[in-house]
N, C-alpha and C positions, 0 to 999 in steps of 0.2 A: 504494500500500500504506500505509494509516493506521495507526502506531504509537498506544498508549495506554500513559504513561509513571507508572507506579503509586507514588504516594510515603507511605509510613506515615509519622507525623511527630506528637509530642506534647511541648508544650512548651519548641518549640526554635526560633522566629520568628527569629534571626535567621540561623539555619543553613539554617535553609533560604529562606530568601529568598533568601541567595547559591546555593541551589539552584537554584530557579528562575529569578534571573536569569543565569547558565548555559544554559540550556536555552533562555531567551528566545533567545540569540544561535545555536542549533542552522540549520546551513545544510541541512538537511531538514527541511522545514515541517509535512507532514502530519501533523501529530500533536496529541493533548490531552494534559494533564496531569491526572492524575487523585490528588489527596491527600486522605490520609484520616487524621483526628485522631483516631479511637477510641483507648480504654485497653482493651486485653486484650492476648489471645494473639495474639504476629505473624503465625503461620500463619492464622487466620482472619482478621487484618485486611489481609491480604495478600490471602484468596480475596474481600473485600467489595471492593477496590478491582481487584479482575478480574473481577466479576460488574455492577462501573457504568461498566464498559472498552466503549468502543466501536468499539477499531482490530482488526487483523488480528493485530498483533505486542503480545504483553503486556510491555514492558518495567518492570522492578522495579527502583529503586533505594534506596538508603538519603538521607535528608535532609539527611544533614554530607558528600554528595561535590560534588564540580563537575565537569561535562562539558565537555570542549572542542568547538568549533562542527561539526567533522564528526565526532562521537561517535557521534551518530544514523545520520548516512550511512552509518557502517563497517556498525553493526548490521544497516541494512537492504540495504546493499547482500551480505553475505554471506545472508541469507534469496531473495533475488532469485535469486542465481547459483549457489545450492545448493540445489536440494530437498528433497534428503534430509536438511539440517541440520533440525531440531527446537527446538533451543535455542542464543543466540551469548549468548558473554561475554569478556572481554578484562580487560588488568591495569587493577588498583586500586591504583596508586600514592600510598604515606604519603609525602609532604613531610617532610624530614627530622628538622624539631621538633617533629612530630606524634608521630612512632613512640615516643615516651616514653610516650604512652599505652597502647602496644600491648607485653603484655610478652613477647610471643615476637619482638619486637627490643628491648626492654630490656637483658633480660639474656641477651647473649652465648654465654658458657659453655654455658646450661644448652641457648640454642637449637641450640652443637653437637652436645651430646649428643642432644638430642634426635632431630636430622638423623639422627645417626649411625646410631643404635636403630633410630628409626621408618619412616623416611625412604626405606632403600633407596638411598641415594643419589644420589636422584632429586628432591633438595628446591628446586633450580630450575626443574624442569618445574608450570607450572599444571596445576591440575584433574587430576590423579591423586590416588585413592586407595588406600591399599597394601594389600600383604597383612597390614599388622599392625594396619588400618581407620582410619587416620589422614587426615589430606590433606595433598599439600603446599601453602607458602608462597609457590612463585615467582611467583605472579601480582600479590603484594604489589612486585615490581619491574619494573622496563619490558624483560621474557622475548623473548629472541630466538627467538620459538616462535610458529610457526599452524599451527593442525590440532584434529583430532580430540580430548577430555578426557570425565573422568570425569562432572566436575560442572563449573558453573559461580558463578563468586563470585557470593557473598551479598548484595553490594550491588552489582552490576552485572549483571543478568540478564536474556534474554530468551526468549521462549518464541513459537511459531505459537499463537494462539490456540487453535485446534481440537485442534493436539495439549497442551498445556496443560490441556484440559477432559478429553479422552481419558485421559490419562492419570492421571486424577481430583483434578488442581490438588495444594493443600497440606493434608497429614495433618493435619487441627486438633487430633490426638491429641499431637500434640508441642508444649507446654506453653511458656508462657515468653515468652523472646525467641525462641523457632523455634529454638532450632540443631538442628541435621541434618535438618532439614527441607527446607531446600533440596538434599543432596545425595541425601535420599530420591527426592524427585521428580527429580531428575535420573538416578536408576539405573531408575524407571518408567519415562520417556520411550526411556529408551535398549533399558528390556526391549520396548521399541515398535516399534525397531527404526531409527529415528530417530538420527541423529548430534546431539552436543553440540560444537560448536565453538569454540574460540580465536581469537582474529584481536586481531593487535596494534595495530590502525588503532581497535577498540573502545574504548579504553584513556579511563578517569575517572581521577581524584586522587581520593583517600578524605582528610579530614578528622577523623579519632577524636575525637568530642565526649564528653565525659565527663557534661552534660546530661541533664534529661528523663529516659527507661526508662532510660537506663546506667545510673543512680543502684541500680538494683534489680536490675540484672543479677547480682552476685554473691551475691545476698542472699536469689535462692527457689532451691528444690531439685530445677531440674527439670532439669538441664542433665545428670546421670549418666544420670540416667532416661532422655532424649530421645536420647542416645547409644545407649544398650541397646536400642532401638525399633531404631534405623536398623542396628546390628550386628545383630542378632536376624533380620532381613529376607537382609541384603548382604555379612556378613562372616563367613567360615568362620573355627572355633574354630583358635587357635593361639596358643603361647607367646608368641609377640610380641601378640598381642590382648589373652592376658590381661595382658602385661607394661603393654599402652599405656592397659586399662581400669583397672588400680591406678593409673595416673601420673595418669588423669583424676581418678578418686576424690576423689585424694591432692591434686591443683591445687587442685578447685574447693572441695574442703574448707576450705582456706588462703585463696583469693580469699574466702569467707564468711565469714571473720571479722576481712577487714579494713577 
């Protein structure tokens, strides 16, 4: 089973070089690397580097993680022994002097309110999304959890090719850097009838580089937008939705003017 390991990457040589030599040390061989420097919308440069894919398995990563040697294995070995999985992903672990760039561990406080509200209290479980259309965080730790999820993280994701294309790849309607882009296609696959899976044997280290597209990430307006796409599809109207679409509003307004 040949994996094709999709990396977007603009301006950022030496993050990902520690990318890729990660992946050189991958104790499952089968596979190409497939990166791609375009400048635009991640959801289209994500479907370019899936359409010059030539393995079975499309795995997606971001270019600031590193995989440990049996990363691949976990991946393919859960697609082997499940059929009906569709899509595997597993935690992405921030290295502790990293999360200062991630501000839902920054700031404390706000992350337990936020838990509180949004969460469900369910903010340790990966790859759920709640009724109030949020996601949770817990895959950002090494989660005592394998099984079945919503969606799979953003920068560690794989899909079966065919069901991948079936399910019509990434909305290039979602603008930007892609957000909810991924959890869209992931609520298609699942309308496919396809399991999305967890496995903690999956597990990369995330890196937050603050480099390259970061730089502009808070700075275009597409990120409400792209939210209201994927709600407008997957989220039934409720008090807590509209509570959690004001906190969005209200965030990304503030990250854009700093």
């Amino acid at each position: 089973m040949q994996a094709s390991i999709i990396i977007p990457s603009l301006k950022r040589p030496v993050v990902l070089q520690r990318c890729i030599e990660s992946l050189n040390k991958q104790t499952y061989r089968n596979f190409e690397k497939v990166i791609i420097q375009d400048d635009g919308p991640l959801a289209k440069i994500r479907n370019q580097g899936a359409d010059k894919a030539k393995g079975e398995i499309l795995v997606f990563i971001d270019d600031d993680v590193v995989c440990p040697p049996t990363w691949l294995e976990a991946i393919v070995s859960v697609f082997s022994k499940l059929p009906q999985v569709g899509g595997v992903s597993g935690p992405a672990i921030i290295p502790a002097k990293y999360k200062a760039n991630r501000d839902i561990t920054r700031f404390k406080l706000i992350k337990r309110l936020y838990d509180t509200i949004f969460l469900e209290g369910k903010a340790n479980l990966p790859g759920l999304i709640t009724k109030a259309g949020t996601w949770t965080t817990g895959a950002m730790e090494d989660v005592a959890y394998e099984g079945e999820v919503d969606y799979l993280e953003a920068c560690n994701m794989a899909f079966r090719k065919e069901v991948f294309y079936d399910a019509g790849k990434f909305d290039e309607t979602f603008r930007g850097v892609g957000d909810w882009s991924e959890p869209d296609l992931a609520f298609r696959v699942r309308e496919r009838y396809y399991k999305l899976w967890f496995s903690q044997s999956a597990k990369c280290f995330h890196y937050p580089d603050k480099t390259g597209p970061f730089r502009k990430r808070n700075k275009d307006n597409y990120r409400v937008e792209n939210y209201r796409r994927f709600a407008s599809k997957w989220v039934r109207p409720s008090k807590k939705h509209s509570m959690y679409l004001l906190f969005l509003k209200t965030y990304y307004k503030i990250k854009g003017t700093i």
